[in-house]
C-alpha positions in Angstrom: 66.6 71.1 -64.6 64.1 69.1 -66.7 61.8 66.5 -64.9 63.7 64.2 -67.3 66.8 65.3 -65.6 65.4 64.8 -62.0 64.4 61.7 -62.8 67.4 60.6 -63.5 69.1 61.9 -60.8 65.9 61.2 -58.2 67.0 57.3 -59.8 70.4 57.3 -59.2 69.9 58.0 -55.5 67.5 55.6 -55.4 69.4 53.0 -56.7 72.6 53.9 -54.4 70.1 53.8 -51.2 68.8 50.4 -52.9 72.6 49.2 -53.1 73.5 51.0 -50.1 75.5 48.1 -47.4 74.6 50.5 -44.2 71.9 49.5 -41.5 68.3 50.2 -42.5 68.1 52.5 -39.3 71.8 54.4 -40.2 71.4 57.9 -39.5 72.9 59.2 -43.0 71.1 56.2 -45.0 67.7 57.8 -43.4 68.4 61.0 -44.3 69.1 59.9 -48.1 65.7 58.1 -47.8 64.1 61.0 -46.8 65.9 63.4 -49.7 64.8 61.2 -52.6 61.4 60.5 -50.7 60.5 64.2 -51.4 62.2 64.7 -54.2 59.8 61.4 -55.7 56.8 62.9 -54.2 57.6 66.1 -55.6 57.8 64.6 -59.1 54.5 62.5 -58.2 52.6 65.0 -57.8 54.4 66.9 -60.9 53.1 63.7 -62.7 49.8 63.6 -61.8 48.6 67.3 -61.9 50.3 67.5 -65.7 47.9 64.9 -66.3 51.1 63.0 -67.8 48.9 59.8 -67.8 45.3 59.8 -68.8 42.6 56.7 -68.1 41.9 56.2 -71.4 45.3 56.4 -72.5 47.0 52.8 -73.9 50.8 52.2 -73.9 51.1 53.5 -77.5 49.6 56.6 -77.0 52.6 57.4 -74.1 55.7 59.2 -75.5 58.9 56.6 -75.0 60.5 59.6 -72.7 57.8 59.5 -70.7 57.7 56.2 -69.7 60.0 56.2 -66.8 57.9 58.3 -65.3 55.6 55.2 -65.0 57.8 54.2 -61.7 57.5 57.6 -59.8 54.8 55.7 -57.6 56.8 52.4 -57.3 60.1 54.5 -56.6 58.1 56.4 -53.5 56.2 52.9 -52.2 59.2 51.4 -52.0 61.0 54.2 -49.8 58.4 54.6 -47.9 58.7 50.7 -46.8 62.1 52.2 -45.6 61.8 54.8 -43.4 62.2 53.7 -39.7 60.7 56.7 -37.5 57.6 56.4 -35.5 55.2 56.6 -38.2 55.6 53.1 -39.7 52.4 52.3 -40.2 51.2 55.1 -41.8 54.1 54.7 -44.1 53.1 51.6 -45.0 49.3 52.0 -45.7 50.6 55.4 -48.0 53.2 52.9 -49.8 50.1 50.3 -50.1 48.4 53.2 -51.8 51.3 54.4 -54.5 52.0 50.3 -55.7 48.5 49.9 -55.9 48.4 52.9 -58.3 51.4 52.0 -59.8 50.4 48.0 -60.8 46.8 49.2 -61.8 48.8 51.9 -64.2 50.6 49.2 -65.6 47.8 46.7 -65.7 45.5 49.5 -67.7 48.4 50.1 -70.0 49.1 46.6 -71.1 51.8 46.2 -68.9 50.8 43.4 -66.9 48.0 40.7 -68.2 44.4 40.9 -66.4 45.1 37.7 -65.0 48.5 38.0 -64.0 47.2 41.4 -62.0 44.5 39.4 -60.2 47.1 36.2 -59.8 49.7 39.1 -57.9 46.9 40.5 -55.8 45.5 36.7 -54.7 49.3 36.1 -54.3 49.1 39.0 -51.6 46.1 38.1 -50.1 47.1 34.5 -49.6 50.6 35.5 -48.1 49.0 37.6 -45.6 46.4 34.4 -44.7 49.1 32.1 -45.0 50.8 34.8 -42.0 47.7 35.2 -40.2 47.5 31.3 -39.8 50.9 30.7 -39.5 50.9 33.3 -36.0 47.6 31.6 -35.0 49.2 28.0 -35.0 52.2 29.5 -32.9 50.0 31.1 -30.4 47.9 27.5 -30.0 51.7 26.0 -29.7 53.0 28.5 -26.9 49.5 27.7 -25.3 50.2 24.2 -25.3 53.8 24.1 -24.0 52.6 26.9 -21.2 49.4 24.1 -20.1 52.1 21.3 -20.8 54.8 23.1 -18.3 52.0 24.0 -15.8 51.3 19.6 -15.6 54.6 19.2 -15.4 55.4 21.3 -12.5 52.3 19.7 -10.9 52.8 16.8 -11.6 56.5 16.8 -10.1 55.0 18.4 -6.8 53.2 15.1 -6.0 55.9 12.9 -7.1 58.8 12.3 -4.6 62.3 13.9 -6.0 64.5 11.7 -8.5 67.3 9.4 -6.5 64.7 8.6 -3.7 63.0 5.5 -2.6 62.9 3.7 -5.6 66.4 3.5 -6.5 
């Protein structure tokens, strides 16, 4: 089988895990992650050591049958994202790795604008602050109602019960 041919069939699982209804944790859902995951990485790697893409190289220069090959790193990040085993982390940092890879591809082919490269990475940065603040404010909330509920019992321990003398 060609790479083409891989490709195209590495794709079309993708896109029926992508489509796919089940639970992200189904058993038989993981184990089609996991097929196209090494069947992507396979390619990847395929990819890279043919030296399919060069630095230098601008969108011109790439044969039109090679370009879907452009999305080999993409197709992997995005399983990775996926998988649900014990390893999540590590899955994530290695998916960080292949987008990254895959936008700065794109960016050095003409694909994506300088500035619309630096306006998606800002956009990630500032989610992630946005997050970060958003967690802090909820943890200065949580620690408010705890002190709040803490005065309130305290107060209620020096206070005669409702219904009594002042009824």
């Amino acid at each position: 089988m060609s790479l083409g041919e891989q490709f195209d069939h590495l794709y079309r699982e993708y896109a029926a895990i992508d489509q796919s209804e089940l639970s992200q944790s189904d058993a038989t859902l993981q184990r089609s992650i996991a097929a196209a995951l090494q069947g992507l990485r396979d390619m990847d790697q395929k990819c890279v050591s043919s030296g399919m893409f060069s630095k230098n190289e601008e969108l011109d220069d790439v044969p039109t049958g090679d370009l879907k090959f452009l999305a080999v790193p993409y197709l992997c990040g995005d399983l990775l994202i996926r998988v649900v085993d014990t390893e999540h982390l590590s899955h994530l940092m290695e998916a960080k790795e292949l987008l990254t890879r895959y936008m700065t591809k794109c960016r050095l082919l003409g694909l994506v604008k300088e500035e619309e490269y630096r306006n998606l990475v800002e956009v990630r940065v500032g989610d992630r602050q946005s997050r970060i603040e958003r967690h802090r404010k909820d943890k200065e909330l949580v620690a408010k109602l705890a002190e709040l509920n803490q005065r309130k019992k305290r107060l209620a321990k020096g206070r005669p019960a409702a219904g009594g003398q002042g009824d």
